[in-house]
C-alpha positions in Angstrom: 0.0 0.0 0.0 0.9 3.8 -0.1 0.1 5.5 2.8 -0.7 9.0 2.8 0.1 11.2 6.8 0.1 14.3 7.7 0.1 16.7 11.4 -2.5 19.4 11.0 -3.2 22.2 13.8 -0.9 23.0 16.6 2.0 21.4 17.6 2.2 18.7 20.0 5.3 16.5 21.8 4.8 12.9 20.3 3.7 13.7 16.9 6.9 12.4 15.9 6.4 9.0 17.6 3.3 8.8 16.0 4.8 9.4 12.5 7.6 6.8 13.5 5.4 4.2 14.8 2.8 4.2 11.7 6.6 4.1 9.1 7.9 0.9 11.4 4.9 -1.0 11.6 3.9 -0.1 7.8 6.7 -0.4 6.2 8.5 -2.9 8.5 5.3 -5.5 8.7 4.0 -4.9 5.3 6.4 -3.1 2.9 4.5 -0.1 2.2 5.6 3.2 1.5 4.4 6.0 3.4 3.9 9.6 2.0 4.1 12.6 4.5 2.5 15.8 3.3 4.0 19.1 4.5 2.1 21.6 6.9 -0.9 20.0 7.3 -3.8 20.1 4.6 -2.1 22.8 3.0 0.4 20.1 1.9 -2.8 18.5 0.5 -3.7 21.2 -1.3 -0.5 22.2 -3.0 0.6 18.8 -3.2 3.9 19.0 -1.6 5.2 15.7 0.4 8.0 13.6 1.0 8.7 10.2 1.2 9.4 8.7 4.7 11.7 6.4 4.8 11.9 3.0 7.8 15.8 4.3 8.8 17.9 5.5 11.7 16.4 9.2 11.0 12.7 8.0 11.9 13.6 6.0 14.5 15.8 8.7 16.6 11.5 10.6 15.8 10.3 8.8 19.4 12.1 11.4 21.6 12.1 14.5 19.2 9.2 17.2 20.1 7.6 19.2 16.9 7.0 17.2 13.8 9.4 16.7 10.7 6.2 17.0 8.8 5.1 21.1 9.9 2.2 21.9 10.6 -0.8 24.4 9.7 -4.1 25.9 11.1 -6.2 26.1 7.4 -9.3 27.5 7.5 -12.4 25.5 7.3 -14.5 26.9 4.8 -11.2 27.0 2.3 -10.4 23.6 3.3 -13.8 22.1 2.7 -13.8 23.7 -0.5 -10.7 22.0 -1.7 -11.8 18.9 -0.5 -12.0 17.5 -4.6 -8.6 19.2 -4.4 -7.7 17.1 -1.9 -9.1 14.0 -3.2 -7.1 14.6 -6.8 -3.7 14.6 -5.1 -4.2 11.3 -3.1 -5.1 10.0 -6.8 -1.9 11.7 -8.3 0.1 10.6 -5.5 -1.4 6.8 -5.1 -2.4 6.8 -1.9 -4.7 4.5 -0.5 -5.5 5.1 2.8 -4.8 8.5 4.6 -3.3 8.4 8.1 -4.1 12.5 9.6 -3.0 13.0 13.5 -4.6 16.0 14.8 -7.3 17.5 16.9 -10.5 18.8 16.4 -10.2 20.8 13.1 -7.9 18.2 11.5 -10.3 14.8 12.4 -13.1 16.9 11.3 -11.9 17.6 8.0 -11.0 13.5 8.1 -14.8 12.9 9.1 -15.4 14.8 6.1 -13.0 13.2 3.4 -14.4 10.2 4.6 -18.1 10.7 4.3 -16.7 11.8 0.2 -15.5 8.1 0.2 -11.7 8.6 1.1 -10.3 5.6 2.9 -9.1 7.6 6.4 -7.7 6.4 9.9 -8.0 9.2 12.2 -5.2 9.7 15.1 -6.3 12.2 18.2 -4.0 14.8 18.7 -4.7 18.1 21.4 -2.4 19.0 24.3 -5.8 20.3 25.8 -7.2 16.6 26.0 -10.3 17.5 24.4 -11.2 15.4 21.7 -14.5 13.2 22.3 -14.3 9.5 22.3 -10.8 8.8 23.9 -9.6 8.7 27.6 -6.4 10.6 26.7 -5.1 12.3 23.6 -1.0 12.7 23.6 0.5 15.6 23.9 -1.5 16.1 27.5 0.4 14.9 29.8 3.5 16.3 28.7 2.0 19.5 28.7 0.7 19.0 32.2 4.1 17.7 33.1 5.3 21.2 32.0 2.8 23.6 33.9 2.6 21.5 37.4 6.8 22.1 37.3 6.2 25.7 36.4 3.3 26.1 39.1 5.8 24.3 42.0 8.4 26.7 41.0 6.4 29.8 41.4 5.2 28.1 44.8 8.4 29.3 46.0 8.7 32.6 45.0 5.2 33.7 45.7 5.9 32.4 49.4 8.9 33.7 49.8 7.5 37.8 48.8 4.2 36.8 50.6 2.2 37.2 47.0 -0.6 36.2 44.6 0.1 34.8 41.2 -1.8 33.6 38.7 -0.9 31.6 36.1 -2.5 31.1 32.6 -2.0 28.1 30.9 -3.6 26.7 27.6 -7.6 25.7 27.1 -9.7 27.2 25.1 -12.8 25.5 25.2 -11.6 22.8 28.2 -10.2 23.6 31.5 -8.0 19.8 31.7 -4.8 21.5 31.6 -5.8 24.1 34.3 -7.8 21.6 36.6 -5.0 18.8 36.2 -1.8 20.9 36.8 -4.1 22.5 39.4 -4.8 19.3 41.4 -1.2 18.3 41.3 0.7 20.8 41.8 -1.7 22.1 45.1 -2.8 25.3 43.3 -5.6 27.8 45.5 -7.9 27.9 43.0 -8.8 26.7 39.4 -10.5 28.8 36.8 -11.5 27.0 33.8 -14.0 27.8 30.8 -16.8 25.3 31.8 -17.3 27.4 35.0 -18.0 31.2 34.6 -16.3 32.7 37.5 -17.0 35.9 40.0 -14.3 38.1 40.6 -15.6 38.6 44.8 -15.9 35.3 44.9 -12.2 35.4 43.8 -11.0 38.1 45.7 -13.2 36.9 49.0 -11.0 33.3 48.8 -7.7 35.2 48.5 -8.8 37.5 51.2 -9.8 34.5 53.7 -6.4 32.9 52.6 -4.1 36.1 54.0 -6.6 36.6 57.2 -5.7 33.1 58.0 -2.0 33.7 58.3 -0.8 31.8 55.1 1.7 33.2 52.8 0.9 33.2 49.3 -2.1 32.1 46.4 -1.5 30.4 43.7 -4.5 30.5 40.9 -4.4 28.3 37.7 -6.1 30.1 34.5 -7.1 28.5 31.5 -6.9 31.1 28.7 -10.7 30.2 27.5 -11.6 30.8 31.3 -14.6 34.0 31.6 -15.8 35.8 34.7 -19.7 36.2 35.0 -20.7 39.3 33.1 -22.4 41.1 35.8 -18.8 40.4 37.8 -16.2 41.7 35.1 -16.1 42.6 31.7 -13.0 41.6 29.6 -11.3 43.4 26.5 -12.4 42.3 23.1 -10.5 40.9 20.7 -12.0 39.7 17.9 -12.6 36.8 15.5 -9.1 35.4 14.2 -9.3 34.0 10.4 -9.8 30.4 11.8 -13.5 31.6 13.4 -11.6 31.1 16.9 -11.8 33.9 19.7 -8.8 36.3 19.9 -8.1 35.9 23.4 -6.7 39.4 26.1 -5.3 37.8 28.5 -7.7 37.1 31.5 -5.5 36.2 33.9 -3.9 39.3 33.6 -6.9 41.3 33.9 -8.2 39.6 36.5 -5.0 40.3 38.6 -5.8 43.9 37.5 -8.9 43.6 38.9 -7.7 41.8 42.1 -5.0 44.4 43.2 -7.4 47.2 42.8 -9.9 45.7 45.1 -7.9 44.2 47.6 -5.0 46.3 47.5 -2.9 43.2 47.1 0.2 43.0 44.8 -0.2 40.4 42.2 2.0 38.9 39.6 1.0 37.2 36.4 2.8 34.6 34.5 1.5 33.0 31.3 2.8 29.8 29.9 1.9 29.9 26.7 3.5 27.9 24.1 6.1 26.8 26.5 3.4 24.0 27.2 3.6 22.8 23.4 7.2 22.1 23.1 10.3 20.1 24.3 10.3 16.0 24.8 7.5 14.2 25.2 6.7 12.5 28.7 7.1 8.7 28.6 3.9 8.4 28.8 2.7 10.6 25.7 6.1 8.9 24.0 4.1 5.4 24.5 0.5 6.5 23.9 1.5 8.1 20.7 3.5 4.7 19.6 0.7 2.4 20.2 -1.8 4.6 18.5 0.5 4.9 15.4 0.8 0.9 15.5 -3.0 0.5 15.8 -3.9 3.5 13.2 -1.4 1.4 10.8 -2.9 -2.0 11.7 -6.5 -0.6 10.9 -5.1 1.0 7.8 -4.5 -2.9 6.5 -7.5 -4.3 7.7 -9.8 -1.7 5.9 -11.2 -0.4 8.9 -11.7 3.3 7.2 -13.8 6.0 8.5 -12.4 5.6 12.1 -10.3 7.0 14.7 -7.6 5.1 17.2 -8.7 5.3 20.9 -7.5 4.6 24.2 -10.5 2.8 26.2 -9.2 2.1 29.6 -5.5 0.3 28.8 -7.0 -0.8 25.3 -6.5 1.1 21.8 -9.7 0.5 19.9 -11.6 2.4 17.1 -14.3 4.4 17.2 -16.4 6.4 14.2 -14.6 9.6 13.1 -18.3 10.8 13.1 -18.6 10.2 16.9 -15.5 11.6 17.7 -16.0 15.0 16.5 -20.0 15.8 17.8 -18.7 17.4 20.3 -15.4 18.4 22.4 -14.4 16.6 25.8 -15.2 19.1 28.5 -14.2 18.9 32.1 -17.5 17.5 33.9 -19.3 19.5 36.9 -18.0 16.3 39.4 -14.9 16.6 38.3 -14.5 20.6 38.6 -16.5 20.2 41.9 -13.8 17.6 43.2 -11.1 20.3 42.7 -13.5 22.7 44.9 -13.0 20.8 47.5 -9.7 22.2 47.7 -9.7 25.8 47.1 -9.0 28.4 49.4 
């Protein structure tokens, strides 16, 4: 067979593993050759791959963060009208079954290759763990890996000049990052976008904290996390040209809005796209392999339409269609289990 891959959206550690595993297993089991296309669907569109090749270059891939591939956001309404695009260069190029690792955007423009009779196998990619349908996406936990280390560090410093800081880490629709490095690394208080948060309600849990005699908060933002609008109003900023919400900075405004009602000094650090890079996590190194294998062994068996899963300890496949009704969101029980240790 020739197998087309490709790594659309952001960035994520163990995109690389994934690439590896799916060249090893294809290539080494079966003999096929496997055809990466460059920056995402825009490779698609302007037909512009490479041949991977089973070596010592691919196999070094399993610790190496990034992707040799690239990657691109495209938009959606350009990308579903290329679809016959699309379609034309996996005919000039051979392909027969199309391998894409990526998150939402990417496995819903796989759901819709598929539904034009393209033989896909969908691999979930999102550092913010919010693809439907799986346990775990890779990419998480190296992420979280990155902002608990970063929250334990500024544990120190904040106790030392008796301050609050908030941190602002990645999530735009789900609060996992926030509410996971949260939990573990003994954060305050957790804002994440599920919940709609009141800036009193803020300040009166910092405000207890101090009157209690303890040193320092520590706050955990996601960047998709919103106060109530009757609390706090933030800046505007816009549509971007992917239809996604330009974000402000809320964690910064709301230590704006902390200091000037409680007098307190507060510092501000955002992570950003520090949470994105570096060496996968064991972990996310061995998730990513063993959906590569599976994506690869479905690939053969002409299970098309379908995206690899982790189910408990288990890979299985699930319906491209299923995976991408809706996002992953953190769950009231799970948000209200992190209550339990605010303050």
């Amino acid at each position: 067979m020739r197998i087309g891959t490709l790594t659309g959206g952001g960035d994520c550690p163990g995109l690389n593993a994934v690439i590896r595993a799916v060249v090893r297993t294809a290539n080494g089991r079966y003999g096929d050759t496997i055809v990466g296309f460059r920056d995402g669907w825009r490779g698609l569109l302007e037909d512009r791959k490479i041949i991977i090749q089973n070596d010592d270059r691919t196999d070094r891939l399993l610790t190496k963060g990034g992707t040799i591939l690239g990657t691109a956001r495209t938009n959606p309404d350009k990308l579903k009208a290329g679809i016959e695009q699309i379609k034309q260069t996996l005919d000039d190029n051979g392909i027969d079954v199309l391998i894409p690792i990526g998150g939402e955007g990417t496995l819903t423009a796989a759901h819709w290759l598929s539904e034009e009779g393209v033989p896909v196998v969908g691999v979930p990619k999102t550092i913010d763990n919010d693809i439907d349908c799986t346990d775990v996406t890779f990419g998480h936990d190296t992420a979280l890996s990155i902002a608990t280390d970063a929250i334990d560090r500024l544990h120190t410093t904040a106790e030392s000049h008796q301050r609050v800081m908030l941190v602002e880490v990645m999530g735009r629709h789900a609060g996992w990052i926030a509410l996971n490095a949260g939990l573990a690394s003994g954060a305050h208080l957790i804002l994440v976008p599920e919940e709609p948060f009141d800036v009193a309600e803020v300040c009166a849990t910092v405000k207890k904290r101090f009157q209690r005699g303890d040193s320092h908060f520590i706050c955990v933002v996601a960047e998709g996390a919103e106060p109530d609008p009757k609390s706090m109003t933030l800046r505007e900023g816009g549509i971007d040209e992917f239809g996604h919400k330009r974000f402000t900075g809320v964690a910064q405004q709301l230590g704006n809005e902390i200091e000037r009602r409680l007098g307190k000094e507060v510092r501000t650090t955002v992570l950003g796209h520090v949470q994105r890079g570096g060496t996968p996590t064991p972990y996310d190194r061995v998730l990513a392999t063993r959906f590569g294998l599976h994506a690869a062994e479905a690939a053969h068996r002409g299970e098309f339409g379908n995206m690899v899963a982790l189910h408990g300890t288990r890979i299985e496949l699930v319906p491209l269609a299923d995976a991408v009704k809706q996002l992953k969101t953190v769950p009231a029980y799970r948000y209200q289990e992190a209550a339990a240790f605010f303050g």
